[in-house]
N, C-alpha and C positions, 0 to 999 in steps of 0.2 A: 504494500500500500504506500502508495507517495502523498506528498503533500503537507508534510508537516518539519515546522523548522522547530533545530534547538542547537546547544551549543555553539559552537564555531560558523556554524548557518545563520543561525540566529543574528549572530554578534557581525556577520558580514551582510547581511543582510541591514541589519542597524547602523552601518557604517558607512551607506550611501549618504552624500548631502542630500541637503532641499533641493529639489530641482525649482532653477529659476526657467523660467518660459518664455515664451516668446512676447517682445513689450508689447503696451497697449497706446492710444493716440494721448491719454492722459498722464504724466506725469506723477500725481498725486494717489491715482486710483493704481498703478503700475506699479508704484513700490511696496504698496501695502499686499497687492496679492502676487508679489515676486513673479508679475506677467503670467502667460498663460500655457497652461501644460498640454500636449497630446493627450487624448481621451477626458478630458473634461467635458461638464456641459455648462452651461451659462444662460439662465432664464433672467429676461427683461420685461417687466410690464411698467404699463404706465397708462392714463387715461386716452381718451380718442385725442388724435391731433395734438400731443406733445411732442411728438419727434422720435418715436422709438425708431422706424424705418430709418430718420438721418441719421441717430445715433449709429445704426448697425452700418450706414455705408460712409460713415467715415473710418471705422473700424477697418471694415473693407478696403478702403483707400490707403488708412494707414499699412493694412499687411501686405497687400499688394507690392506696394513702394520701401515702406522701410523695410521691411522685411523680407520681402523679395518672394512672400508665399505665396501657392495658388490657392484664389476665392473660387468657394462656387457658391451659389445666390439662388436660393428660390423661395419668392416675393409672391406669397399667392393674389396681393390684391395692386397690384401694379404691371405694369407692363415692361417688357425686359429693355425696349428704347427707353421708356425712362428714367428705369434702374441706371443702363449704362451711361445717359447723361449726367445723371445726379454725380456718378463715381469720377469717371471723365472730367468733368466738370469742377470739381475740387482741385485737379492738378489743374489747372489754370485760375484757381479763384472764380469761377462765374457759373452761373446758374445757367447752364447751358439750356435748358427744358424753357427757357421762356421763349416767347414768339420772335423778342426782337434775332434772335440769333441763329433762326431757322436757315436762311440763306449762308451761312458763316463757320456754321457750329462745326461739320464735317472736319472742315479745315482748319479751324481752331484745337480741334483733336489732334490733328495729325500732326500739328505744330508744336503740340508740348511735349517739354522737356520728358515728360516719362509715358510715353505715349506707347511707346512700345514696351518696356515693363508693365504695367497695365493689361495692354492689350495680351502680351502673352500669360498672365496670371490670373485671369477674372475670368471667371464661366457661370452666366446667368441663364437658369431654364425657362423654356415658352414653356407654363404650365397648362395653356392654353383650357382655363380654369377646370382642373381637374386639383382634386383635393383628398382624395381619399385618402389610407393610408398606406396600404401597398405599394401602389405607384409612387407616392412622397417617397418612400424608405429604398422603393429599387433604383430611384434617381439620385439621390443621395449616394447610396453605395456605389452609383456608379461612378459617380464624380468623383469620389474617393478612390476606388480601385483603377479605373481605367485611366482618368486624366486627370489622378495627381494629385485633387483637393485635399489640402490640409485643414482648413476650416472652413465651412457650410454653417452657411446662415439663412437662418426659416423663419420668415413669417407669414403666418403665424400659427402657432400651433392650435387654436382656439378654434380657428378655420375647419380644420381639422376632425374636430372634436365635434364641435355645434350639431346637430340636427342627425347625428349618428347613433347607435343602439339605444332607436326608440326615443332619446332625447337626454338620455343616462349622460350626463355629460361627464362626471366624476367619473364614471366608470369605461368612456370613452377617452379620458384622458390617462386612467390609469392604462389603459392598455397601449396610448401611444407612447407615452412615454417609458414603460418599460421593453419598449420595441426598440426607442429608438437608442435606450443607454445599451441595450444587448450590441446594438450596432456598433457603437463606441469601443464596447469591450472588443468587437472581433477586427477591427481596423483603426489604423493609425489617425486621426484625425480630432480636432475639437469641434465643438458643437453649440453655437449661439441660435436658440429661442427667442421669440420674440411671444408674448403673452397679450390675450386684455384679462381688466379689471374686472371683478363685480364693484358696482358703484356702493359707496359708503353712505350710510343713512344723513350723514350730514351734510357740510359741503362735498362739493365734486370735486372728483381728482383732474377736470379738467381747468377748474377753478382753486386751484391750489391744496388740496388735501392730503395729509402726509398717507403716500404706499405702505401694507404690510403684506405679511406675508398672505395672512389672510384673507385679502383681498382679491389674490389671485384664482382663477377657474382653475376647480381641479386642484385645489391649494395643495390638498395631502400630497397630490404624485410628484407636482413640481419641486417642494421641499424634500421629497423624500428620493428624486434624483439628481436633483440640480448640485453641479458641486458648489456653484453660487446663485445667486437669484440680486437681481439689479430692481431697483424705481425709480424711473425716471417720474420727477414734481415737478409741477408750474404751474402759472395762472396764465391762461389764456387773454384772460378778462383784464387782464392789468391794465393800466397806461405809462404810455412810453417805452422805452427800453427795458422794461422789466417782465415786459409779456414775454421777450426773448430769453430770458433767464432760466435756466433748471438745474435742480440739485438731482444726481445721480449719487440714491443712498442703495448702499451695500445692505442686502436683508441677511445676506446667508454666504458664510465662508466656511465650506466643510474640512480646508488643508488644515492651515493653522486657527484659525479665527480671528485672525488681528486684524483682517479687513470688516468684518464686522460693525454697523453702527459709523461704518467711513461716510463722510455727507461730498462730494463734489460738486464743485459748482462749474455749471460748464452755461454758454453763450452763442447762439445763433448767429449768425451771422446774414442778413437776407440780402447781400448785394454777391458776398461771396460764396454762400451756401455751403462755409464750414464751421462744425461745432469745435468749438474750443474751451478747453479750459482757462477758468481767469478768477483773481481773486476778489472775490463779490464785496469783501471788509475798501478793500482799496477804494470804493464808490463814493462820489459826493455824499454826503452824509443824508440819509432819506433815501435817497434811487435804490438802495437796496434790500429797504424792509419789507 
């Protein structure tokens, strides 16, 4: 019978470091969770129209480029042109998906500096709205096994879920998400989720309400596979530059926990259409509360 460690196993076994992973676009959120590892998964919710989607494709942006990994992208509620503009678009600073740039934009692609890192690292699928689970999990693996993907990004998995066994939604979630961690186990690869909310009996999370865990569909399976879970906050409704603003709070760090209870604050940007982080204290005094 194998399978079991003790002395000198043990001891070498206990003698591996932390593994540090692969960085993240944020500085502050990157050293608390020592970047990101192969076979992890990472669930992100947050209310309608906060930015989970930009959040995920600058992520993408970032691995693409600094890190030089292959993305694969399937975006059930978007269209794959304007996934690739949104991503594209970031290395040039501009929002390429708006109208004035229709004439331009091709060329404005082909023009930038990482244009071809990009281009050879990003693979977005036409889900050509299919959503079941099956097909999600044999695209996924194939992006993995056949071309390469190192991290696959889903949103969203609620999609998924919604209107499946009878309307069982908890239990349509427990089964995708233990499909798709088994997938994790059997192939190299990390795994970012995108989540919704059920809405809070008070304010709205699209009106500034802080994320829990419990707020998320399906809350049991996501906590009980995610090796982290993300909330992105904000207030829609704000005025001025503050509508822009969101805190990406760490609900769940299953390595160490020290990213736990981490608050980020990160910044929209609508002329360049990149999320950044930036220090919300540094603000005229008022812009930030």
């Amino acid at each position: 019978i194998t399978g079991f460690l003790a002395g000198d196993a043990l001891l070498a076994a206990m003698a591996k470091p932390v593994e540090e992973g692969a960085s993240l676009p944020w500085p502050e959120l990157d050293r608390a969770m020592y970047g990101v590892r192969m076979h992890e998964l990472i669930t992100l919710g947050a209310g309608s129209g906060l930015g989970k989607t930009e959040t995920f494709k600058e992520m993408i942006h970032h691995f693409t480029t600094v890190e030089d990994s292959k993305c694969g992208v399937l975006f059930l509620e978007e269209s794959p042109a304007k996934t690739g503009l949104c991503i594209f678009g970031k290395a040039v600073n501009l929002r390429l998906q708006r109208p004035e740039y229709a004439e331009t934009r091709i060329q404005t692609i082909k023009d930038a500096p990482q244009y071809e890192q990009i281009n050879r690292t990003l693979v977005v699928v036409d889900h050509k709205g299919v959503s079941d689970l099956e097909p999600i999990l044999a695209k996924i693996e194939y992006m993995v096994t056949a071309l390469g993907c190192k991290y696959i990004f889903l949103d969203h998995i609620t999609a998924i879920c919604e209107g499946k066994d009878e309307g069982n939604v908890n239990h349509s979630m427990h089964v995708a998400m233990n499909e798709l961690s088994k997938l994790l186990q059997r192939h190299t690869f990390s795994l970012f989720l995108i989540s919704h909310l059920n809405q809070p009996s008070g304010t709205p999370h699209e009106e500034g309400a802080r994320v829990t865990l419990r707020n998320f569909y399906g809350s049991g399976a996501i906590k009980q596979w995610s090796n982290f879970v993300w909330g992105l906050e904000g207030d829609q409704q704000a005025e001025g530059e503050k509508k822009h603003h969101r805190h990406l709070r760490v609900l769940k760090d299953r390595e160490l926990g020290e990213a736990t209870g981490l608050v980020v604050d990160l910044k929209y940007d609508h002329q360049t259409g990149r999320f950044e982080e930036f220090d919300i204290d540094m603000l005229p005094e008022g812009e930030g509360e």
